[in-house]
C-alpha positions as CSV (number, residue, x, y, z in Angstrom):
1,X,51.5,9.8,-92.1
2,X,48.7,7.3,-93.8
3,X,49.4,4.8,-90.9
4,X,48.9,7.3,-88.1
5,X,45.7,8.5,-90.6
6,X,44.4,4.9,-90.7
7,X,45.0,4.6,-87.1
8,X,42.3,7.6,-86.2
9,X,39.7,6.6,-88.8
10,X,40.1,3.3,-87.2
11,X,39.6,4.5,-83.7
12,X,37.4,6.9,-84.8
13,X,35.2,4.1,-85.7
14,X,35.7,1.7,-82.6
15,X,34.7,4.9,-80.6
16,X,31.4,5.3,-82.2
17,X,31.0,1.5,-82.6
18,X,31.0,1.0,-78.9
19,X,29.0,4.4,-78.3
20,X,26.1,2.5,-80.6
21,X,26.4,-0.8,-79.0
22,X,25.8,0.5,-75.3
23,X,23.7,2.9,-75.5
24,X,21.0,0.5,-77.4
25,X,18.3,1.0,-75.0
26,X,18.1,-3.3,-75.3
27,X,20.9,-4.3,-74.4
28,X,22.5,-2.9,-71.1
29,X,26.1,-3.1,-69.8
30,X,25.4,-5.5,-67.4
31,X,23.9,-7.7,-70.5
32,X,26.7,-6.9,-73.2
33,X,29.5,-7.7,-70.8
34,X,27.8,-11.6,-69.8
35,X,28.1,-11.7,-73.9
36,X,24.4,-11.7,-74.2
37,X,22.6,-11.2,-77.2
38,X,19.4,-8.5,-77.5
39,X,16.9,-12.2,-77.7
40,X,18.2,-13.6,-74.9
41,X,18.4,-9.9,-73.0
42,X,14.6,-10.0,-73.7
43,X,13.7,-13.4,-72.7
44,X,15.4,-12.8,-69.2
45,X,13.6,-10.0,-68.5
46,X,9.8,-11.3,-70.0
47,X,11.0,-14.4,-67.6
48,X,11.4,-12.3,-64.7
49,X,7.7,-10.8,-65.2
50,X,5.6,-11.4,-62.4
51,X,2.2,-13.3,-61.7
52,X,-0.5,-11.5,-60.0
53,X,-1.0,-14.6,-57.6
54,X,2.1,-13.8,-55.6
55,X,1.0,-10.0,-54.8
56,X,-2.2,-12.2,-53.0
57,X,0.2,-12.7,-50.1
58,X,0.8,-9.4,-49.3
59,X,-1.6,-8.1,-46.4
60,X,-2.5,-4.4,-45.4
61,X,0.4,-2.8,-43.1
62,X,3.5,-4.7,-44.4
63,X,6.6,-2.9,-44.2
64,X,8.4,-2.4,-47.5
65,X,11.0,-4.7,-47.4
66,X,8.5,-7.8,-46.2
67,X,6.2,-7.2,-49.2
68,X,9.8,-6.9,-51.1
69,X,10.3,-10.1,-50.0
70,X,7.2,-11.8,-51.2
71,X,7.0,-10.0,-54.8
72,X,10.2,-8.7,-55.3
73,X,11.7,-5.1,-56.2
74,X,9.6,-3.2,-58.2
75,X,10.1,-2.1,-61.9
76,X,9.4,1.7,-61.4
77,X,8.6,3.9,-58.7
78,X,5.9,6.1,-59.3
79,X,4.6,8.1,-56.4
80,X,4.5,11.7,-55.4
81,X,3.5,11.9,-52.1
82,X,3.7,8.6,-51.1
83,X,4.9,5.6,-52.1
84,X,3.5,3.9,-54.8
85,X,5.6,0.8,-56.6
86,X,5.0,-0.8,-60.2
87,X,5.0,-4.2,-60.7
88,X,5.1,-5.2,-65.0
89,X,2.9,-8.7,-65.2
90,X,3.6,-11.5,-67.5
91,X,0.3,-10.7,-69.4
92,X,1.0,-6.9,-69.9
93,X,-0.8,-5.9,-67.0
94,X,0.8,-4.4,-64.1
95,X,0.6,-4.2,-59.9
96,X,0.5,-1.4,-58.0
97,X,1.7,-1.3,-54.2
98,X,0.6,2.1,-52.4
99,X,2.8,2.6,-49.3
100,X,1.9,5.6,-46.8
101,X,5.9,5.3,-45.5
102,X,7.8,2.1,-45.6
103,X,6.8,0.8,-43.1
104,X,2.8,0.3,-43.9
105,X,1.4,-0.9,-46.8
106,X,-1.6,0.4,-47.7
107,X,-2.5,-1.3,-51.2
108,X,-2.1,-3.7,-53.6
109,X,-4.0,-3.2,-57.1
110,X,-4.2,-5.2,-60.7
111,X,-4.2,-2.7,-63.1
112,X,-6.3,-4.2,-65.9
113,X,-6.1,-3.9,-69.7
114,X,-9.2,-2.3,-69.7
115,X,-7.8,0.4,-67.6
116,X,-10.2,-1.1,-64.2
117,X,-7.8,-1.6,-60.6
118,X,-8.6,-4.9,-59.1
119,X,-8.2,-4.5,-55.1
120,X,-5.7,-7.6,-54.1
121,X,-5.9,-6.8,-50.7
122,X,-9.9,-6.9,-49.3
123,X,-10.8,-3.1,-48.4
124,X,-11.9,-4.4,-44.3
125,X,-7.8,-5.4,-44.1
126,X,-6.7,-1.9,-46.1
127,X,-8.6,-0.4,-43.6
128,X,-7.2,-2.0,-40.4
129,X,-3.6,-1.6,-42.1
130,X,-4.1,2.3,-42.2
């Protein structure tokens, strides 16, 4: 009876051992599985921040998957309405891509610290792209 006792405490505690461990909201399946720890799960994905220089190759009516190409998937969607496509910068700043359907783009803005939105496409090419 105190070995089959032991043996629920014991997977009692596994179970909520392995509930902790993935569903820290650093560390995702995909991360514990490769045996990565929450500091290298962090440098990976500050590594795989963007810079705002890319996102000046993307010109007004792009389709989605062109500009996808160029920059990369997005790190949110945001729009409602449209669709609009978040981009998390290197130096905390972010991209936004505005997309009237997928298969025009309509915008690309730096969202600065400061809370101003940098045009990275010139407003006579939004323009033509609409």
């Amino acid at each position: 009876m105190k070995a089959m006792f032991g043996l629920l405490v014991l997977l009692f505690l596994g179970y909520l051992c392995y509930i902790e461990f993935y569903s820290s909201p650093t560390v995702s399946k995909e991360s514990a599985v490769k045996g990565e720890t929450i500091a290298e799960a962090r440098q990976k994905s500050a590594q795989s921040r963007k810079e705002v220089e890319i996102f000046k190759n993307l010109r007004a009516g792009m389709s989605y998957s062109e500009a996808e190409e160029i920059v990369g998937k997005p790190d949110d969607e945001i729009g409602s309405g449209m669709y609009i496509y978040r981009y998390s910068m290197a130096d905390g700043t972010n991209v936004v891509l505005g997309f009237v359907d997928l298969d025009h783009l309509l915008y690309a803005k730096h969202q600065l610290k400061n809370g101003a939105d940098v045009d990275l496409i010139p407003e006579a090419e939004q323009q033509e792209g609409q």
